[in-house]
C-alpha positions in Angstrom: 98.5 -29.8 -60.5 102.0 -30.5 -59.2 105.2 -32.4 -60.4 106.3 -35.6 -58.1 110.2 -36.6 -58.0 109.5 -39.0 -61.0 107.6 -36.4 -63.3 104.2 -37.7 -62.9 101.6 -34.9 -62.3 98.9 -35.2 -59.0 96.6 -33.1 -57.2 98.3 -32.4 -54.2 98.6 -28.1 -53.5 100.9 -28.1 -49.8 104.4 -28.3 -50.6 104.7 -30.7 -47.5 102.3 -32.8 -48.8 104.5 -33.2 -52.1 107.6 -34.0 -50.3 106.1 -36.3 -48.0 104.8 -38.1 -51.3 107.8 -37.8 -52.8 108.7 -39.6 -49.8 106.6 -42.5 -50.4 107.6 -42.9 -54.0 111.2 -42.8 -52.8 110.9 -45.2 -50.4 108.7 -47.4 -51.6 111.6 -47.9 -54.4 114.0 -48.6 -51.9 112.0 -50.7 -49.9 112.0 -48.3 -46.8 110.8 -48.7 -43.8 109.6 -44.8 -43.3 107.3 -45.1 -46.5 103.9 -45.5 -44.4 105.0 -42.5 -42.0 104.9 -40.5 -45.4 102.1 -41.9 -46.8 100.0 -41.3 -43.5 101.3 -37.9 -43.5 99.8 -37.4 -47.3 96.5 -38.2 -46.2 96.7 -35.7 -43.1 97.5 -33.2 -45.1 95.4 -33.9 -47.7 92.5 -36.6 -47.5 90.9 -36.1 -50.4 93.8 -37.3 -52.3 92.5 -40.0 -54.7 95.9 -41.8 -55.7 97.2 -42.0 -51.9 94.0 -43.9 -50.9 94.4 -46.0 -54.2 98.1 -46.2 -52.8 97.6 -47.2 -49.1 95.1 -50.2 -50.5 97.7 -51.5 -52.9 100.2 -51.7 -50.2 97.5 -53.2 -47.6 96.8 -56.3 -50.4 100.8 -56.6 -51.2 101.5 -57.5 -47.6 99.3 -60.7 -48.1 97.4 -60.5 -44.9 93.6 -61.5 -44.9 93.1 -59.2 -41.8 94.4 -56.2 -43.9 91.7 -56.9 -46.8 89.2 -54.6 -44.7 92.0 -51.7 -44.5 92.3 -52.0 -48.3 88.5 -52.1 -48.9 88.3 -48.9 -46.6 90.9 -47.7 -49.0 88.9 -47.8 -52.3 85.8 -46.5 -50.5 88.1 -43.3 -49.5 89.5 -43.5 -53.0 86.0 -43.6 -54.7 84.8 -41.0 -52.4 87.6 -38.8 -53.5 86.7 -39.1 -57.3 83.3 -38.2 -56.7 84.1 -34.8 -54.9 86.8 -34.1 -57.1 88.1 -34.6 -61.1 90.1 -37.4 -61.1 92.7 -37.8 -64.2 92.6 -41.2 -66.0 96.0 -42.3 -64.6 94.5 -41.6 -61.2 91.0 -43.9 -62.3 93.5 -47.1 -63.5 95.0 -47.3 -60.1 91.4 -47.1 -58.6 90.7 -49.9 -60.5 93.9 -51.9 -59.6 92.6 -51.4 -56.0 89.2 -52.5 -57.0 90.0 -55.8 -59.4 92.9 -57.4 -56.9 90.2 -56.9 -54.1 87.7 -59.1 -56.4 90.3 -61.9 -56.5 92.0 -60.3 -60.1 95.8 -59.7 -59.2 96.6 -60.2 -63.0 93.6 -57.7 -64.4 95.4 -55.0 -61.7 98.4 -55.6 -63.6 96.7 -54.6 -67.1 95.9 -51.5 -65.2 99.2 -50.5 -64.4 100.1 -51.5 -67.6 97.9 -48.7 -69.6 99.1 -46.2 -67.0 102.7 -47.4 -68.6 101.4 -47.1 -72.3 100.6 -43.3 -71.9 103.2 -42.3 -68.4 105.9 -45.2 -69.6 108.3 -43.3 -66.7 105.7 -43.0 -63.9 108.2 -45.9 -61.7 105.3 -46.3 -58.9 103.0 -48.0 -61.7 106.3 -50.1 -62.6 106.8 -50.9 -59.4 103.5 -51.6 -58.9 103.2 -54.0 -61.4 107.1 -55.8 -61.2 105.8 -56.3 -57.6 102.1 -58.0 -58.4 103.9 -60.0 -61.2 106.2 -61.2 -58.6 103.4 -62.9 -56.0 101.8 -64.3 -59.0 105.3 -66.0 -60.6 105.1 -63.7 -63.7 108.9 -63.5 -64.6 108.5 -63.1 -68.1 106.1 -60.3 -67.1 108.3 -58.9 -65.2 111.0 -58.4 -67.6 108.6 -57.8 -70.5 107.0 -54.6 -68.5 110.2 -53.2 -67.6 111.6 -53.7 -71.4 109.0 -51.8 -72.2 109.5 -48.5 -70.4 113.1 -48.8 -70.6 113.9 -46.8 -73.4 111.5 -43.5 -71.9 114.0 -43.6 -68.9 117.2 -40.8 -69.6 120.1 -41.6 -67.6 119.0 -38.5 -65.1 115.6 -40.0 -64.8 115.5 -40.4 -60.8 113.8 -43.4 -61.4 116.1 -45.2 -63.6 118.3 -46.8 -60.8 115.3 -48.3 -59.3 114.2 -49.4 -62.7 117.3 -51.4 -63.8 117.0 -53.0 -60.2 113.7 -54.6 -61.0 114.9 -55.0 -64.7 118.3 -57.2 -63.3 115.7 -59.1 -61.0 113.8 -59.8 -63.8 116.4 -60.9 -65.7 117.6 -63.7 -63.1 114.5 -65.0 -62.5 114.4 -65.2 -66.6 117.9 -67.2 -67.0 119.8 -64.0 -68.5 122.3 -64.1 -65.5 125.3 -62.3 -66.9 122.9 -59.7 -68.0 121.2 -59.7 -64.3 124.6 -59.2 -62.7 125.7 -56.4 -64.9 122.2 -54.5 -64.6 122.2 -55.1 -61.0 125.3 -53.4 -59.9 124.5 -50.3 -62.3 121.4 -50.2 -60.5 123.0 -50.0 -56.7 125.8 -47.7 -58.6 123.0 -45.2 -59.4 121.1 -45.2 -56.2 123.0 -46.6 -53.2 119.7 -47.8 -51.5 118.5 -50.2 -54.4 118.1 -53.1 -51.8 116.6 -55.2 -54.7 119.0 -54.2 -57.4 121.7 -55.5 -54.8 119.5 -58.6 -54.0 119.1 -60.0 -57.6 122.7 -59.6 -58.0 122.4 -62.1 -54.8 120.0 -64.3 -56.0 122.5 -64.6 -59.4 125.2 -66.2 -57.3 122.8 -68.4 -55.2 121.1 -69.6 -59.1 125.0 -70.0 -60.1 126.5 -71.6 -57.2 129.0 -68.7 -56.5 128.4 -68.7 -52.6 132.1 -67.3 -51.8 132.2 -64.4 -54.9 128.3 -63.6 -53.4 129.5 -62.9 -50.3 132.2 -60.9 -51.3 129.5 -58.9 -53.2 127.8 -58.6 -49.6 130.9 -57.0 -47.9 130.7 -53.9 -47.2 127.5 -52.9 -48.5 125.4 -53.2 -45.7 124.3 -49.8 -45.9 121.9 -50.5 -48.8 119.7 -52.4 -47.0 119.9 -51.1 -43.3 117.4 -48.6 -44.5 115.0 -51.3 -45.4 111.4 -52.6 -43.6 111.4 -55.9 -43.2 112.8 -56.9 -46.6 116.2 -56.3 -44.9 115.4 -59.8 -43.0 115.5 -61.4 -46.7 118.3 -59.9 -47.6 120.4 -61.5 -44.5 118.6 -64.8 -45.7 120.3 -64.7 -48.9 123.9 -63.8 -46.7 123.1 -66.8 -44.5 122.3 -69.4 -47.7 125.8 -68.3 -49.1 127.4 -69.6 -45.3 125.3 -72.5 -45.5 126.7 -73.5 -49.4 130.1 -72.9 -48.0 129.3 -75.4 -44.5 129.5 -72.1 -42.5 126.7 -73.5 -40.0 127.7 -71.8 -36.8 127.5 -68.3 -39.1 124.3 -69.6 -40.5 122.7 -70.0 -37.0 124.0 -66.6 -35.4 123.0 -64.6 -38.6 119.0 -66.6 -38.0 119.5 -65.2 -34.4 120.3 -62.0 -34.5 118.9 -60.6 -38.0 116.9 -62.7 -39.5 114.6 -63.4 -36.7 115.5 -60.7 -34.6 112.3 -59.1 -34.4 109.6 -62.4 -34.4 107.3 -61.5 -36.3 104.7 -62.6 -38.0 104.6 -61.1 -41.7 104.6 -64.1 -44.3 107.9 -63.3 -45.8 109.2 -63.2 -42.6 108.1 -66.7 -41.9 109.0 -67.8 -45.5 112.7 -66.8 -44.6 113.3 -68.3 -41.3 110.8 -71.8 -42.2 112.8 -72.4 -45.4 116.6 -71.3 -44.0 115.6 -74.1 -41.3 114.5 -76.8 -43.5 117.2 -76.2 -45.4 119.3 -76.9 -42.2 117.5 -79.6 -41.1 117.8 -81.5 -44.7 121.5 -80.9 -44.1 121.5 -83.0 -40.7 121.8 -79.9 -38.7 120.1 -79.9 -35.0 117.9 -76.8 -35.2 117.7 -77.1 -31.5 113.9 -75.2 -30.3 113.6 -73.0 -33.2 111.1 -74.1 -35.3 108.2 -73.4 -32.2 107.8 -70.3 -32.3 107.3 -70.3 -35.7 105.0 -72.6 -35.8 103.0 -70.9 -33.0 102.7 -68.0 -35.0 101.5 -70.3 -38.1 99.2 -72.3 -36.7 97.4 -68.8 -36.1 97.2 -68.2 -39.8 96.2 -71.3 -41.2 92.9 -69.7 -42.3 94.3 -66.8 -43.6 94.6 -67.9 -47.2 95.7 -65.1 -49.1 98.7 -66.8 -50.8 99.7 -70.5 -51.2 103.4 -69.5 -51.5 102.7 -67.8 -47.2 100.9 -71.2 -47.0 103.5 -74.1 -47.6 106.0 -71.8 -45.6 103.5 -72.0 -43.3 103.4 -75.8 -43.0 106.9 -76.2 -43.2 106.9 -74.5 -39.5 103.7 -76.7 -38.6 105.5 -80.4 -39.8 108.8 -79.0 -38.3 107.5 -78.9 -35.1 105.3 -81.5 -35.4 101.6 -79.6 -34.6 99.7 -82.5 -36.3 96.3 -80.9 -35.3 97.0 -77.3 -37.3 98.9 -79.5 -40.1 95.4 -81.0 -40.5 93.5 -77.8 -40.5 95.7 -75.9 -42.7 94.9 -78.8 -45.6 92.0 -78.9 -44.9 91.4 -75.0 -45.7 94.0 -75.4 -48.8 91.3 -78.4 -50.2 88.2 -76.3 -49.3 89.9 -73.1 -50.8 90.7 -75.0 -53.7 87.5 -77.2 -54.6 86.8 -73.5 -55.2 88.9 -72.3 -57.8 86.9 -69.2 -57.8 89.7 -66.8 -58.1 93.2 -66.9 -59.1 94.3 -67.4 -55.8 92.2 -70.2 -54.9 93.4 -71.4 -58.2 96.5 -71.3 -57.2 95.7 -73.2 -53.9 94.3 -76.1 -56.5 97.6 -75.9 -58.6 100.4 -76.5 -57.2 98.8 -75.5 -53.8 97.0 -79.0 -53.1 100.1 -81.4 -54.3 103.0 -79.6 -52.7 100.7 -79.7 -49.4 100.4 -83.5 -49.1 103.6 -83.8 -50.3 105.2 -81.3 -47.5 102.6 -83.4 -45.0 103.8 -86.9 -46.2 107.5 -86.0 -46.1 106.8 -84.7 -42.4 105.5 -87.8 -41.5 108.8 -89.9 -42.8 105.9 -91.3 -45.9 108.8 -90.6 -48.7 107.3 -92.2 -51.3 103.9 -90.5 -51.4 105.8 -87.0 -50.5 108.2 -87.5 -53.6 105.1 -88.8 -56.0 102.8 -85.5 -54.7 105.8 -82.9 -54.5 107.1 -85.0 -58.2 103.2 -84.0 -59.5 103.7 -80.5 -57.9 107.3 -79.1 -59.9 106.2 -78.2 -62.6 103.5 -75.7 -61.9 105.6 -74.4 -58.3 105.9 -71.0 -60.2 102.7 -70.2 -60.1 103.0 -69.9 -56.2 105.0 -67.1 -56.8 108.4 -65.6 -54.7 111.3 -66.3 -56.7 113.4 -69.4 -58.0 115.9 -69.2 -54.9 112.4 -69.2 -52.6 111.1 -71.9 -54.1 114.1 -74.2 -53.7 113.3 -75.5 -50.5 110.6 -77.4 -52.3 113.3 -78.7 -54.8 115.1 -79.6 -51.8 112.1 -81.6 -50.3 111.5 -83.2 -53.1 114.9 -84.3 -54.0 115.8 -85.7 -50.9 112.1 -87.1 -50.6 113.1 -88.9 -53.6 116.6 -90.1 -52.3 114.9 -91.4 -48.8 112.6 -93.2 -51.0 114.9 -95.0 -53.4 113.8 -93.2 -56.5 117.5 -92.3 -57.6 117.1 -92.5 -61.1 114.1 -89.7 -60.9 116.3 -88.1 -58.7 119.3 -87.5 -61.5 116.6 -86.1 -63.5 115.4 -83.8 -61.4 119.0 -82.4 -60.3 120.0 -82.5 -64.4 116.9 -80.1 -64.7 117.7 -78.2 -61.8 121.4 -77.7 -63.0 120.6 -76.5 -66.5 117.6 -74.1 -65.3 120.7 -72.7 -63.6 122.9 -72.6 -66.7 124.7 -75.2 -65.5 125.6 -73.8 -62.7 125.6 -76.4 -59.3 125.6 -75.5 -55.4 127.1 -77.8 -52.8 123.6 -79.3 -51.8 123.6 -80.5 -55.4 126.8 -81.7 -55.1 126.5 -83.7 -52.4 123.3 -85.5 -53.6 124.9 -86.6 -56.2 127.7 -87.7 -54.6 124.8 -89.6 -52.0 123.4 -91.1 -55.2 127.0 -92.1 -56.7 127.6 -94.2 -53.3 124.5 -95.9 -53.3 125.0 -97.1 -56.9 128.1 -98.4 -56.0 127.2 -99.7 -52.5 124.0 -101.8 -51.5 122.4 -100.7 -54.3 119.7 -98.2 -54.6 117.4 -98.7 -51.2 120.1 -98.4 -48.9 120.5 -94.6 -49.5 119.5 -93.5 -45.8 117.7 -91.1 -44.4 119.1 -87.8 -43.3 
């Protein structure tokens, strides 16, 4: 039995087999885009390696691809098949089990797995990981923080680990309302280890929640190098640059950033689509001409509208299908959500039931200029959009929608309500977008009265 960079004991006997999974652990943390490389060169080296093959699936499901579900079922079998030929230690078994319970539709009973893996190895940081990241798809901030809190006090100061740790723990504490605490956690994180791209992210997403877009893009300058490293989460990261422009009225900086980082490379990864679909709805609620942009996005989303996986990949989905008008694949993509959801079989289709069927119709409604029934169904939708998952900054565009939905439609009172709530989830904190709806809202009180607010 050997020692990995965190402490954590495995089976692995080649010393290049340990530092390539040291590798992995490493890079996984830092959101790397060499951490499969490593990984495959693990399972070269040694394929009977139980936790690697538990490893690979649990990355396959975390990408959110339904084509990938066979990779990760091939995964477990390999896994399984390792634990039959050889002992396998009970930490090993739990993250089988992960493997095998989010495969059966269980994302939250993989948690609980990582979660006794934390009760007896509270610094084995791939099982925190592991779980902050699950939590995170399902909308589980006060899991999040509450798994992190718990583990904290087993971290020394020398721990490698610990840097990575705070970075999920200042995440967790943004997307809890603790913003001071996130901001302070954040940069001790990125002060630790210089490649912490989501310690220096949440410290982002703290100044998008508190309207600071000029002091968050100071916190940007300069630190490009902890996130050049990245996979495709450094696409994200220049999304959260390019919101901070678009606060500010920066458009022409919002537009070149879209260009030439955030969809440099088109591909097709949800996230991917989630930044680029919500940057230009955001743009286009703004009166900004978008120009040609949304179709190729689309055409990549009108090939997934059976995937399913996530409802959160979904609605980003059909924000690319209604942008660019593709009525037939709007209707098919629905219809799948409804079908997935008369289910509620699993917590995903769950999730596709509530908020997934709501915010659909509302997102198709507000596509087709229908303001009324896309502010009642997106209205019926807010108060259950965490369980779509992504984060508070992510799911804004649908607090966008709705509020301007609502503004288009003449519900202003409704509107003030909603932008009150929004304002003191962000400790009262306001953005320009808010801002200016208010100021919309002001002018039409004092104007022609409330249904002469126009559309944008």
């Amino acid at each position: 039995m050997k020692q990995d960079v965190f402490g954590q004991m495995n089976s692995l006997t080649h010393a290049d087999s340990i530092e390539a999974w040291n590798g992995v652990l490493l890079g996984f943390m830092a959101h790397a885009a060499v951490t499969p490389q490593h990984l495959g060169k693990v399972l070269e080296l040694e394929p009977g390696f139980t936790l690697g093959h538990a490893t690979k699936g649990l990355f396959m499901l975390l990408l959110g691809r339904r084509e990938l579900y066979p990779v990760a079922t091939e995964a477990l079998a390999a896994a399984d098949a390792a634990m039959a030929a050889h002992p396998a230690s009970p930490r090993e078994r739990h993250y089988v089990e992960a493997l095998r319970l989010w495969l059966a539709g269980s994302p939250s009973l993989a948690v609980q797995e990582f979660e006794a893996v934390l009760r007896d190895h509270p610094q084995d940081t791939l099982a925190m990981k592991l779980s902050h990241a699950i939590r995170f798809v399902l909308g589980d901030s006060a899991g999040m923080r509450r798994s992190i809190e718990r583990v904290m006090p087993a971290y020394e100061p020398d721990h490698p680990g610990r840097g990575y740790l705070l970075g999920c723990h200042a995440f967790a504490l943004e997307e809890t309302g603790a913003y001071e605490k996130a901001e302070i956690a954040g940069r001790q994180a990125l002060w630790m280890v210089s490649d912490d791209a989501w310690g220096l992210h949440a410290v982002a997403h703290v100044h998008d929640m508190t309207g600071r877009a000029a002091r968050g893009l100071e916190w940007f300058a300069g630190r490009e190098s902890a996130w050049a490293h990245c996979n495709n989460f450094r696409y994200h990261v220049w999304w959260h640059k390019a919101l901070m422009h678009l606060d500010l009225g920066q458009i022409d900086r919002v537009l070149d950033l879209y260009d030439t980082e955030i969809r440099k490379d088109k591909t097709d990864d949800y996230r991917d689509i989630s930044n680029a679909t919500s940057l230009l709805m955001r743009l286009e609620l703004e009166g900004v001409d978008i120009g040609n942009r949304w179709e190729e996005l689309a055409d990549l989303s009108a090939a997934r509208t059976e995937d399913g996986c996530l409802i959160f990949a979904d609605l980003h989905y059909l924000l690319a299908l209604i942008g660019d008008n593709r009525a037939e694949a709007t209707t098919n993509l629905l219809r799948r959500i409804h079908r997935d959801a008369s289910r509620a079989d699993t917590e995903i289709t769950c999730r596709m039931a509530n908020p997934g069927v709501a915010a659909a119709r509302g997102l198709e409604a507000f596509g087709e200029a229908q303001y009324g029934a896309a502010f009642d169904n997106l209205l019926a939708a807010r108060n259950s959009m965490q369980l779509a998952g992504g984060s508070h900054a992510q799911r804004d565009v649908f607090e966008r929608i709705t509020i301007d939905a609502g503004i288009r439609a003449g519900r202003l009172e409704e509107v003030l309500r909603i932008l009150d709530d929004r304002r003191a989830r962000r400790s009262g904190g306001e953005d320009n977008y808010a801002l200016a709806r208010r100021a919309l809202i002001d002018a039409a009180r004092g104007g022609k009265g409330a249904q002469s607010v126009p559309a944008e």
